[in-house]
N, C-alpha and C positions, 0 to 999 in steps of 0.2 A: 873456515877450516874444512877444507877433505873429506875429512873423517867423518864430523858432525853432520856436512851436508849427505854423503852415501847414505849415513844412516838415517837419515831422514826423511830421501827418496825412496829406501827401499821398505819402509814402514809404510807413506803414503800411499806404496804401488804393489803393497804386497796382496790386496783382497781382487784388486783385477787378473794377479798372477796367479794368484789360488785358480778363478776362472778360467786364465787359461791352462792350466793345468787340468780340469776337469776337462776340457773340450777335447784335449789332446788325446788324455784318457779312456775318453769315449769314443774316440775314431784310431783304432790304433790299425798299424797296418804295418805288413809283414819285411824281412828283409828283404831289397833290394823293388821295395814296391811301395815306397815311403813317397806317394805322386800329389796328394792330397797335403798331407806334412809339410813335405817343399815348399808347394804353395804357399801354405799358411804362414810360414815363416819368411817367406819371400817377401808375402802380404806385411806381415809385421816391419819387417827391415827395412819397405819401401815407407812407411807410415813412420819410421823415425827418424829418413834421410839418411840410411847407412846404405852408399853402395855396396852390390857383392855381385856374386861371378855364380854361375850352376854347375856343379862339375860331378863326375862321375854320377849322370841319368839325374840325382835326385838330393843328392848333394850340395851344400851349401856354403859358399866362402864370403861373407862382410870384412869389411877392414873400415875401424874408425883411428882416424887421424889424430891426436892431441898437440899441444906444444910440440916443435923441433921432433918431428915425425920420425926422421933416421937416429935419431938418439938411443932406440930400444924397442924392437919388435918382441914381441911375446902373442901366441898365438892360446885361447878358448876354446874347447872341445866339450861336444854335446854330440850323442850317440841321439838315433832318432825310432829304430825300428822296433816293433815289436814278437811277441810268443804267437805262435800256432798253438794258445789255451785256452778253452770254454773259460769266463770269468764267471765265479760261481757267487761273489758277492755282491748282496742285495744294496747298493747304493745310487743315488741320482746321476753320479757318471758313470754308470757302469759302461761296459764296453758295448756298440752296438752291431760289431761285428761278431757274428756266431763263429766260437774255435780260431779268436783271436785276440787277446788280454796284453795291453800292458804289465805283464807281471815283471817286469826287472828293472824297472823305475827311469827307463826310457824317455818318458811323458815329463817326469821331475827335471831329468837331463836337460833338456829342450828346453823347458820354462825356464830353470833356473839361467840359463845363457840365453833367454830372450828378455830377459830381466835385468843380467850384469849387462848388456847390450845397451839397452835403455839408460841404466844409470851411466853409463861410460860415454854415451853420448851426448848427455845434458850434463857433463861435467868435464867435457873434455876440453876446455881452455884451462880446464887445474892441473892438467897435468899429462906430460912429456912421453913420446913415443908413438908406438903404435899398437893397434890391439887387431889380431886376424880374430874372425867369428867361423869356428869350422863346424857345422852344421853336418854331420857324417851318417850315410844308411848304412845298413848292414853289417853291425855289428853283430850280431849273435849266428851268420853262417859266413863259413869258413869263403874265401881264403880272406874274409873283411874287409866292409869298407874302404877301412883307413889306407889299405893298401891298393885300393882305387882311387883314394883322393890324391894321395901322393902319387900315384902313378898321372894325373891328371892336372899335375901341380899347384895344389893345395898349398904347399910349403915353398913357394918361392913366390917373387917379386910381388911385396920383399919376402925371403926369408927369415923366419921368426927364431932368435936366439934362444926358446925355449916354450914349452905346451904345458899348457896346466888343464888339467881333464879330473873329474871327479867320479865317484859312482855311490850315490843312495846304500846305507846299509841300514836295516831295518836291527839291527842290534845294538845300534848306537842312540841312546836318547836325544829327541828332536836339541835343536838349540845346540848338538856338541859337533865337533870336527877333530878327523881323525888323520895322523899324516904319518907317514914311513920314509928315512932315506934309503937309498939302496932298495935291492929287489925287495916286490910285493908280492907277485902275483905269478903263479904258473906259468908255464907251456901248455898249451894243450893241442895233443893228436889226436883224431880218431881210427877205430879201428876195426878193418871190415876183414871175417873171415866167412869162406863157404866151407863145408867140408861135405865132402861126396864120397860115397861108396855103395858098393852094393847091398840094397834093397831088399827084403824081403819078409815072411811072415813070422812073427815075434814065438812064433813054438819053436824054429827052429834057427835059431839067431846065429847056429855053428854054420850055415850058409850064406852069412851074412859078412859085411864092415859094417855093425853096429855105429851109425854116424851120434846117436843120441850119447853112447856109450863115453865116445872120443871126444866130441864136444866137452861132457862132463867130466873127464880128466884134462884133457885145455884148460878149463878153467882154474884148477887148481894148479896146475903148474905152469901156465903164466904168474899166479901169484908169490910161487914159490921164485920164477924168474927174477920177478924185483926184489922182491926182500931180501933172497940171496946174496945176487950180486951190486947192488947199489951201496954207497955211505950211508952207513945209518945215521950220520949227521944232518944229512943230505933229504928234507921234504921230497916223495915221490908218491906216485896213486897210480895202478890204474883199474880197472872199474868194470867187467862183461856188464854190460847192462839189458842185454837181449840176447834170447834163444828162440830160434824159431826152426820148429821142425818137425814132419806129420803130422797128419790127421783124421787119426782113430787110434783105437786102444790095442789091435793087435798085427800090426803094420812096422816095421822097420824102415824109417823113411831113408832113401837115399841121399837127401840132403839135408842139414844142417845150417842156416846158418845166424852166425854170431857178431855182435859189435858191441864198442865199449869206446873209452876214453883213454889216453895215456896222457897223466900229468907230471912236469919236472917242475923241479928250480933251478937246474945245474945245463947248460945248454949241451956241456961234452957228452955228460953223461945222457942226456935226451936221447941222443941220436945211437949213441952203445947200445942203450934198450932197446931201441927198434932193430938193430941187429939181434941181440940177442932174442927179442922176442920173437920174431923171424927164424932163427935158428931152431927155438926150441919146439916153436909147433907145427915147424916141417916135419923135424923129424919125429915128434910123437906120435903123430896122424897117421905117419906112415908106416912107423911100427904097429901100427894099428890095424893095417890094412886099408888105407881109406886116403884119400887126395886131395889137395887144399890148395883155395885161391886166399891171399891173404894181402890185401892193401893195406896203409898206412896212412891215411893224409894228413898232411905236415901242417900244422895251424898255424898258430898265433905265438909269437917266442913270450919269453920272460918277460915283465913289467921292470923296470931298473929306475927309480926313481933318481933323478941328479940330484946329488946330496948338496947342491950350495943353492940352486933353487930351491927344492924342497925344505929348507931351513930360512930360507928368506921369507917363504911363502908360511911356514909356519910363525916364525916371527911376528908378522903382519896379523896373523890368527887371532895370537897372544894380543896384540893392543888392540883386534877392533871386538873381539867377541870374549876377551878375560882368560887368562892361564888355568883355570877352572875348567871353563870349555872347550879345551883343547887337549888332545890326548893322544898317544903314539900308539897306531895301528898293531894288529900282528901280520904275520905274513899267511896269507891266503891261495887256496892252490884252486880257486876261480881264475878264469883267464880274462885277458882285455886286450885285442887289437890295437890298443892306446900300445901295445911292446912295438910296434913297427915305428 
């Protein structure tokens, strides 16, 4: 039976995957420089007899064949890159690049789909269709990977009737899985402002555009921006997460500037806030006396889970790991390139 035999593979082949998991973990490397990774999994893919394709630089497509191949493609997703973080824990795989850490479970991604790869391989006279292997860099900087795979066509011939892609949540006790229909997961923009005006020494700040001044009313009324005008039914965030500007203590610096995150769930509404947000801190600045570059880069849309896959695949959950261990998500304002 199926069932019995996966789970038996993947008990046998779980302490080599621990392994490479620690390897992975230890050589992590950054987005869109995942050159090392590639290989490695290149290496692994050719060592199991699974053809694949290199696409976008460092990117990785396998496709294994089962039973009546065109009967049902369905495509595997694995993010590969990792943080620009110092790892600061003391472990045997720790990272061994300095201000570079698996911290988003990248490493886990990878194994875990060089793993269902294997077992899918050594079982696939049991069973029908086809399975894509998308092996994807650069997930964690914008405009992401996935939107270089598919631009490089990842998703065609054949084209897969549906992607199943996971992500490590360290809130969930080991052993459980977690699944959502419908939307999961964020939008997320970022958000670049400068703000400039005239300069000068902090005793007489009445000859000045106090930029530190303007900045710190920005802040609060961008926040007032969304709360305001959004659904309050309606999950939204967004975040200053940096101010940078002058340096000394009695100096007015001319420039200011600031960046953050805008997060949605709603995609119309997305795009309103960056109007509005645009609106309102043109003209604050300026009633301020002071002048403002203000970009927006447009990320990653929503996550929208297809609710008959998602239900099929939880189903599946239920018998191979127990209704026990299986549990309904909440919705998260984390983002994932998995939206494109």
């Amino acid at each position: 039976m199926l069932e019995s035999r996966i789970k038996a593979l993947a008990k046998q082949y779980a302490p080599e995957y621990i392994a490479v998991r620690s390897h992975l973990h230890a050589h992590p490397e950054l987005s869109y420089q995942e050159f090392e990774t590639s290989k490695y999994v290149q290496a692994r893919l050719q060592e199991m007899g699974i053809p694949y394709q290199v696409m976008a630089t460092t990117g990785v497509v396998g496709i294994i064949e089962g039973k009546d191949p065109r009967s049902r493609v369905l495509a595997l997703r694995a993010d590969m890159d990792a943080l620009p973080i110092e790892e600061a824990n003391n472990v045997s795989y720790k990272s061994t690049r300095p201000g570079v850490m698996h911290a988003c479970g990248h490493d886990v991604h990878t194994t875990i789909l060089l793993g269902a790869a294997r077992i899918l391989q050594e079982t696939r006279s049991e069973w029908s269709g086809t399975i894509k292997l998308l092996f994807q860099p650069g997930e964690e900087k914008n405009p992401g990977g996935a939107s270089y795979m598919i631009r490089d066509g990842a998703l065609e011939n054949p084209r897969p009737q549906g992607i199943i892609g996971l992500h490590v949540h360290p809130g969930l006790d080991t052993g459980k899985l977690s699944f959502r229909k419908g939307r999961v997961m964020a939008s997320a923009d970022e958000i670049y402002i400068t703000i400039r005006g005239k300069g000068g020494h902090a005793a007489s700040p009445n000859l000045t555009a106090d930029t530190v001044l303007i900045a710190s009313h920005l802040v609060v009324s961008l926040q007032q921006v969304i709360s305001r005008n959004k659904n309050p039914l309606t999950p939204s965030v967004l975040s200053i997460c940096s101010i940078q500007g002058g340096h000394t203590t009695n100096v007015i610096p001319s420039e200011v500037k600031m960046m953050g995150t805008f997060r949605a769930m709603d995609e119309a509404w997305r795009f309103r806030a960056h109007e509005l947000i645009r609106r309102n801190a043109e003209g604050l600045v300026h009633s301020m006396g002071g002048e403002i570059d203000l970009h927006i880069d447009v990320g990653y849309p929503t996550v929208d889970n297809d609710p008959e896959l998602t239900a099929e695949a939880w189903d599946l959950a239920d018998v191979y790991m127990g209704k026990e261990q299986v549990q309904e998500t909440e919705m998260r304002m984390g983002a994932e390139d998995f939206g494109y």
